[in-house]
Structures are given as structure tokens and as C-alpha cells.
C-alpha positions as CSV (number, residue, x, y, z in Angstrom):
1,X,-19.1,1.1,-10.8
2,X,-19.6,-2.8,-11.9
3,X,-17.8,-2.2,-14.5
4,X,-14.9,-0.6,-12.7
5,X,-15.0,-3.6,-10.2
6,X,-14.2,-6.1,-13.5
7,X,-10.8,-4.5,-13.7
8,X,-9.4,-5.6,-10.3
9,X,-10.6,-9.2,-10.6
10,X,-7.5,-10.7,-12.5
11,X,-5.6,-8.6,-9.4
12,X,-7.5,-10.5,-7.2
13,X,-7.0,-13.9,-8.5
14,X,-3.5,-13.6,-8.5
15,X,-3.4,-12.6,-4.8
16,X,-5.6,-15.3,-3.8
17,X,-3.1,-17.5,-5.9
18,X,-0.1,-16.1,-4.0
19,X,-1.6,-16.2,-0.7
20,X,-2.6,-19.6,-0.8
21,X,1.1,-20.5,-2.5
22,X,2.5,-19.3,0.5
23,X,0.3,-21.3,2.9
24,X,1.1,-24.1,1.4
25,X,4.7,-23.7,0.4
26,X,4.8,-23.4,-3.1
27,X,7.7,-21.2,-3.9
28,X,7.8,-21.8,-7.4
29,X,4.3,-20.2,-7.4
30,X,4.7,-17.7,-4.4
31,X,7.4,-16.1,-6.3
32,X,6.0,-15.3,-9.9
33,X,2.9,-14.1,-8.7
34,X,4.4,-11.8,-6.2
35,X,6.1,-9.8,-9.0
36,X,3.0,-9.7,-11.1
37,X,0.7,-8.6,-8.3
38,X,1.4,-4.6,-8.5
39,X,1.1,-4.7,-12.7
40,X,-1.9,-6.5,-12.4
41,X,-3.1,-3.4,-9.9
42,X,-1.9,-1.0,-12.3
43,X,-3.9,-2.6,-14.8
44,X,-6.8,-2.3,-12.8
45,X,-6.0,1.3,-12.1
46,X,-5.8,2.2,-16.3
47,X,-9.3,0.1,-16.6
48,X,-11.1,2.4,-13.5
49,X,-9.6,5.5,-15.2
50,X,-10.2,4.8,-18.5
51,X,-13.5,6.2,-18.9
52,X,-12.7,9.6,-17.3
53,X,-10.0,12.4,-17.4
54,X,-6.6,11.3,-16.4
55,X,-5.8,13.0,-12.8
56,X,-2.7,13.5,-11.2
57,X,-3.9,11.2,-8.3
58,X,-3.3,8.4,-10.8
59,X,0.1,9.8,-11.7
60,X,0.8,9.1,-8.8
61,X,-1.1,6.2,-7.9
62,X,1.0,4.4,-10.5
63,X,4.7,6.3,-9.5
64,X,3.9,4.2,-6.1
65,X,2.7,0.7,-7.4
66,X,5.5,0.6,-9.8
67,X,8.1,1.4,-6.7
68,X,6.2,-1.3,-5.0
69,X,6.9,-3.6,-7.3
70,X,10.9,-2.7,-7.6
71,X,10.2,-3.4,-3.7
72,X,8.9,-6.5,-3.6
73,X,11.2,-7.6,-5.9
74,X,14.4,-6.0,-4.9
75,X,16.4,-9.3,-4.4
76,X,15.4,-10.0,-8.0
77,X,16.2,-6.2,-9.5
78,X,19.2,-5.5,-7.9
79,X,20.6,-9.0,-6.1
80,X,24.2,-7.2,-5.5
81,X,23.0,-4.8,-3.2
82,X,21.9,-5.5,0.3
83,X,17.9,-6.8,-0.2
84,X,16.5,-5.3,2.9
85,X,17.5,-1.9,2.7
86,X,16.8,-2.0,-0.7
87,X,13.1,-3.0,-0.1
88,X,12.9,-0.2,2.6
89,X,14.2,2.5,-0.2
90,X,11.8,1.7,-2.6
91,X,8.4,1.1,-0.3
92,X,9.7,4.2,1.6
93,X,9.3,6.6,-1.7
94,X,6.5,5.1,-2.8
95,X,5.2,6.1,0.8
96,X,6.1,9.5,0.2
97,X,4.1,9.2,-3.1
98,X,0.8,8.1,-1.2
99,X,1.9,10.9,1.8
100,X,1.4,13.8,-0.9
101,X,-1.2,12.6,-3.0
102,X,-3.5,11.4,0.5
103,X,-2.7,14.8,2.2
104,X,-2.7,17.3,-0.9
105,X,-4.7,15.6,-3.7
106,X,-7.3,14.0,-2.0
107,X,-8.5,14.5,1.4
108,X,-12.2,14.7,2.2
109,X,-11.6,15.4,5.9
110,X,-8.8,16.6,8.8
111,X,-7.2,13.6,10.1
112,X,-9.7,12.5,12.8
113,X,-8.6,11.7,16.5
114,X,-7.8,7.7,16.1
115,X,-5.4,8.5,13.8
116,X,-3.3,9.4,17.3
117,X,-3.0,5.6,18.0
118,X,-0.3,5.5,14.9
119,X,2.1,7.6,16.7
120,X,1.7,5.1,19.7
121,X,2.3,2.4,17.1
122,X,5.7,3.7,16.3
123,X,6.7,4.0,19.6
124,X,5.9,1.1,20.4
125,X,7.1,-1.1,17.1
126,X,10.9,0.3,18.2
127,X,10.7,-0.2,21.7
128,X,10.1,-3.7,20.9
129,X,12.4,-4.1,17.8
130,X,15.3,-1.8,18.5
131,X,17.6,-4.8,20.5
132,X,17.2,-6.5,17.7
133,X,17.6,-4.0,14.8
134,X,21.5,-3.3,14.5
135,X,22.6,-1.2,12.1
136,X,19.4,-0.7,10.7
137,X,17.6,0.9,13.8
138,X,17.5,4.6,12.0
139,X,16.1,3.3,8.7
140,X,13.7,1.6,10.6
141,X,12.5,4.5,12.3
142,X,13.1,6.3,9.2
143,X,10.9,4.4,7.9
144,X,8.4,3.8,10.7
145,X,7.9,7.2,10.8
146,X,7.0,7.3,6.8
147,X,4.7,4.0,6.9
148,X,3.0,5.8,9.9
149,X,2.8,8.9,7.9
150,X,0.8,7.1,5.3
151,X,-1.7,5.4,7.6
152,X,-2.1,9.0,8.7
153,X,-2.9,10.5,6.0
154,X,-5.0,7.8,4.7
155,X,-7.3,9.0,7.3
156,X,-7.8,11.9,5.8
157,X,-9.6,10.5,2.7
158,X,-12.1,8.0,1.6
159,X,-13.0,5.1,4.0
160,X,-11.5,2.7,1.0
161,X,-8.0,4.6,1.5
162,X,-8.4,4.9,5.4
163,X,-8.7,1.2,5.3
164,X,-5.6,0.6,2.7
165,X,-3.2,2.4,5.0
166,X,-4.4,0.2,7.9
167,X,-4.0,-2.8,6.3
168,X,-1.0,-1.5,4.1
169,X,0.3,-0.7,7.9
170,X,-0.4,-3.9,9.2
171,X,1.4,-5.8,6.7
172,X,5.2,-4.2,6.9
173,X,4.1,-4.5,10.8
174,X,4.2,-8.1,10.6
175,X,7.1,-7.9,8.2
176,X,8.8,-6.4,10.5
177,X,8.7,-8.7,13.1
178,X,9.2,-11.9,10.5
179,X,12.6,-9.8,9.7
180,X,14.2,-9.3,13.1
181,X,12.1,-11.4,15.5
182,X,11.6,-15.0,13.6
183,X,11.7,-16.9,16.3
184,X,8.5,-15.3,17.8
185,X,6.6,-15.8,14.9
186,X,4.7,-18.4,13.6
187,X,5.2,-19.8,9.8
188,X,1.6,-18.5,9.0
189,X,2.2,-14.8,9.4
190,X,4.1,-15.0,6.1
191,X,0.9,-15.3,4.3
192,X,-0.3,-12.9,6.9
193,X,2.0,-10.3,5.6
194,X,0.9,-10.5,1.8
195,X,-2.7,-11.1,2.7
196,X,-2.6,-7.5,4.6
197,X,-0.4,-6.1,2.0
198,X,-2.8,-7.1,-1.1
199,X,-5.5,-6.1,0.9
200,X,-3.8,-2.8,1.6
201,X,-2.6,-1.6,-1.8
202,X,-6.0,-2.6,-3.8
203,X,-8.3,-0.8,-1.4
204,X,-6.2,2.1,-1.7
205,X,-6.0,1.6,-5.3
206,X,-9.9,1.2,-5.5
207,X,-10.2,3.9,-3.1
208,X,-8.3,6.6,-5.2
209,X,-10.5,5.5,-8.7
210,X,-13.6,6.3,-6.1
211,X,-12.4,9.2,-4.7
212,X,-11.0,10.9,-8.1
213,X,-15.0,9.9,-10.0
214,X,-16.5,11.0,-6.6
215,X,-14.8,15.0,-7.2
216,X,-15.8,15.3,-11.0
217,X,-18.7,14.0,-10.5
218,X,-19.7,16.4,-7.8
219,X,-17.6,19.2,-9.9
220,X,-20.4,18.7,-12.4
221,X,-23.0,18.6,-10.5
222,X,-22.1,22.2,-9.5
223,X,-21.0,23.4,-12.8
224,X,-24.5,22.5,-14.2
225,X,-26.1,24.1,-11.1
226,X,-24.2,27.5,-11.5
227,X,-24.9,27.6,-15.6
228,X,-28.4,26.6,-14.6
């Protein structure tokens, strides 16, 4: 496990360096270590997994950090098309991504009884953001209802992941509010929102490595018992 820990530490770093960028206003910094965050996670992800079996979970662990990326950096990809809706395409598939592989792949558990408060958190989010949405108010809920899905579902699997979807939750929750409310928000909640959102995606990205070495290792265990 020490050793799988080594891999996430130049991902780490670079959030550290982004977060603080931000805080202080650094753009020329904030900007290129934003679009390096999600390979650096990948790279961590090939390091955890390179001592075992590839698994589909890291399939499609890697389908959603690499939409992530396209996401955060939609208004440098494709800066003749519209950059919010944009961002909400790509982090909303790569949603989906984490929806199938937390609720088919690997869940440990049923979703437990706080998950409810989500659904409140959607109803909420809109009833405070929808005068100020315009033409966006159904890909926002679209959307909403996606994010919450992942939180969700996150429940359902290790406490690393549960966490993730929180944070991961938290962060497009603040974003949200920088977006269509930025009046009511203070200049530090844009470090906020990348703080959450590294936070998020490496504890689920930690989380998944845990949870994938957890199952072989237990499907092992009871190989060797049953030969034994």
C-alpha cells in the first residue's frame, strides 16, 4: 500500500500548486496545472494498477479522468463552442462512467439511508438557482440529477469513494453557484471549488485501486481455501 501511495504524490503536488495559484491569483500558474491535474491522476491510477491484473473498474476509471480533463479544459479544446455547456457534456459522461462502474462494478454495500439527503440537495440546488439559470435550467437539472447520481452511488462502495462523491459533489456545488450567483460569493470559493474537486476525484481514484486489490485479494483467499 506505501508503495501505491508514492504514485499519487506528484498528483498531489500539482493540486497543492493550483490551489494555492488560485488563492493567490496566479493565472499563469492556475491554468497549466489545471490541465495537468487529471493525467497526473491517471498516472497514479497506471502506478496503483500496475502490480495486479488490469480490471474493467480502471477502464473505466480512466474513460472518466480523461473526460474530466476535456472538461476542465473545454474553453481550451473546443473555444468555438459555448464553454459551459461544454464543461457540463463532458463531466456529465464521465458521471455516467463513475454511475455504472460505482453501482455495477464495485459496490460493497446497498446505498445506506443518508444517501436520501442528495435528493434533498437537488431540490434544493434548483429552487435556489433556477431564476437565475435561463436557458440552461434543464441541463442543469440534467445534470444535477447525474452529479447526484454519482454521490449516490458512491455510497454504495468503499468509504474512500463515498467520500470522493461527496467532495466531488461539493465542488460542482460551489461551481454552480460561482457560475450563476457571483455576486453572492466570495473570491475564495474559487479555490474552494478545485480544492473539493481534487479532493474528490483522487479519493475516488485511490478508492477504486483499494477497492479493485481488496476483491482479488479476498478472491484468493477463498480460492486457496476451497483447493485447500
Amino acid at each position: 500500500m506505501r508503495r501505491l501511495w508514492i504514485g499519487f504524490v506528484p498528483y498531489i503536488a500539482v493540486s497543492i500548486v493550483h490551489v494555492v495559484a488560485l488563492a493567490l491569483g496566479a493565472d499563469a500558474l492556475a491554468a497549466p496545472t489545471k490541465l495537468a491535474l487529471m493525467p497526473l491522476l491517471a498516472l497514479a491510477v497506471a502506478w496503483g494498477a500496475g502490480q495486479t491484473r488490469w480490471s474493467g473498474a480502471y477502464t473505466l476509471l480512466l474513460v472518466a479522468l480523461g473526460l474530466s480533463w476535456l472538461g476542465d479544459g473545454a474553453g481550451v479544446f473546443v473555444p468555438w463552442l459555448p464553454t459551459v455547456p461544454m464543461m457540463l457534456l463532458f463531466f456529465g459522461v464521465a458521471h455516467l462512467c463513475y454511475i455504472w462502474m460505482f453501482w455495477r462494478v464495485l459496490p460493497v454495500r446497498r446505498a445506506p439511508l443518508w444517501a436520501s439527503a442528495y435528493a434533498v440537495w437537488w431540490v434544493v440546488l434548483l429552487a435556489v438557482l433556477g431564476p437565475h439559470l435561463g436557458g440552461l435550467t434543464v441541463a442543469v437539472a440534467v445534470y444535477g440529477l447525474v452529479l447526484g447520481g454519482t454521490a449516490v452511488a458512491a455510497s454504495r462502495c468503499h468509504p474512500l469513494i463515498a467520500w470522493g462523491g461527496a467532495f466531488f459533489l461539493a465542488s460542482d456545488s460551489i461551481l454552480a453557484f460561482r457560475l450563476f450567483l457571483p455576486d453572492a460569493m466570495p473570491d475564495w470559493t474559487s479555490p474552494l471549488v478545485m480544492l473539493t474537486y481534487c479532493l474528490g476525484q483522487g479519493l475516488i481514484a485511490a478508492g477504486v485501486i483499494v477497492s479493485v486489490r481488496a476483491r482479488r485479494a479476498a478472491s484468493t483467499t477463498a480460492a486457496t481455501a476451497v483447493a485447500s
